[in-house]
C-alpha positions as CSV (number, residue, x, y, z in Angstrom):
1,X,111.1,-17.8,166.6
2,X,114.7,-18.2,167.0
3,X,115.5,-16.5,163.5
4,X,113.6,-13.7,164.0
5,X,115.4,-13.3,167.6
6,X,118.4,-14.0,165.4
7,X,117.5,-11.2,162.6
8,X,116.4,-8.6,165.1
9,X,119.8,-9.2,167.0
10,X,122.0,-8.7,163.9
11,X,120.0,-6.0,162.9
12,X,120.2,-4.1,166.5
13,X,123.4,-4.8,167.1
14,X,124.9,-3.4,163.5
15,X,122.9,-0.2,164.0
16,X,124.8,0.2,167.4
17,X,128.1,-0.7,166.0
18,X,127.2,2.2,163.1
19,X,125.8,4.6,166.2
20,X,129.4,4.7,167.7
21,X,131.7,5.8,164.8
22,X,131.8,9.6,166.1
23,X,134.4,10.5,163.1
24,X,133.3,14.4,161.1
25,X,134.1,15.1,157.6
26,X,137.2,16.5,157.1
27,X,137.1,19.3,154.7
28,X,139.8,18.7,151.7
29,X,141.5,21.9,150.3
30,X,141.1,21.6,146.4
31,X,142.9,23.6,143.8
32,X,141.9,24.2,140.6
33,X,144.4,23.5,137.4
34,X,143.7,25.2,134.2
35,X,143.4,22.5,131.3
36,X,144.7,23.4,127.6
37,X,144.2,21.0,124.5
38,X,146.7,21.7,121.9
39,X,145.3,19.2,119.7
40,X,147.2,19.5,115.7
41,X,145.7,17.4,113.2
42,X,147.6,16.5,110.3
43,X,146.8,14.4,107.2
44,X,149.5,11.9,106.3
45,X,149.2,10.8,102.8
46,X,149.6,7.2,102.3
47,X,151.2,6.6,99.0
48,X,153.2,3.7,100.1
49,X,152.0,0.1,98.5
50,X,151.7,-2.8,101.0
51,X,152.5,-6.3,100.5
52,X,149.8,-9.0,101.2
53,X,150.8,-12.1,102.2
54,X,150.4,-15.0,100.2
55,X,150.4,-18.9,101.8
56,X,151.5,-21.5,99.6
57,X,151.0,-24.7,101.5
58,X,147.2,-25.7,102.3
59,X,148.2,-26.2,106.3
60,X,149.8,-23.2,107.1
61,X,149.2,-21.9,110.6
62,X,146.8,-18.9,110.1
63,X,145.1,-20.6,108.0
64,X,144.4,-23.6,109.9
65,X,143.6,-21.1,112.3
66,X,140.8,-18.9,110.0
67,X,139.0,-21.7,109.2
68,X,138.5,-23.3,111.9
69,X,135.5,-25.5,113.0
70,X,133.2,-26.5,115.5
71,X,131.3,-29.1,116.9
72,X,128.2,-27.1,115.9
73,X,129.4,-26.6,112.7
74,X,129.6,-30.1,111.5
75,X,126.7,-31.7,109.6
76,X,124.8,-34.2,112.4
77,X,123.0,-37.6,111.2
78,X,119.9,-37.9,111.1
């Protein structure tokens, strides 16, 4: 009984609180902008030759890093 007093309370008094805001809509003066896409598209040829990069020692960094593993990876006993 005393929670639905409680709920019927909250409810009446946030409709009341909500009843008093007296404030209007203010009408906002737009203006409207004109939008132009200059959009140039031009090919670039790609004749230059790229280096890849080659690790010699087994630990390196990024390598360490590419293979790594996880607990879920590893073989479980049976």
């Amino acid at each position: 009984m005393k929670t639905i007093f409680t709920f019927i309370a909250i409810i009446f008094f946030g409709t009341a609180a909500m009843a008093q805001n007296d404030s209007k809509e203010v009408k906002v003066a737009t203006t409207a902008a004109g939008v132009e896409l200059n959009i140039d598209i031009t090919k670039a040829d790609k004749s230059e030759t790229e280096v890849a990069r080659l690790y010699k020692f087994k630990n390196s960094r990024i390598k360490k890093e590419l293979a790594f593993r996880t607990k879920n990876n590893r073989s479980k006993l049976v």
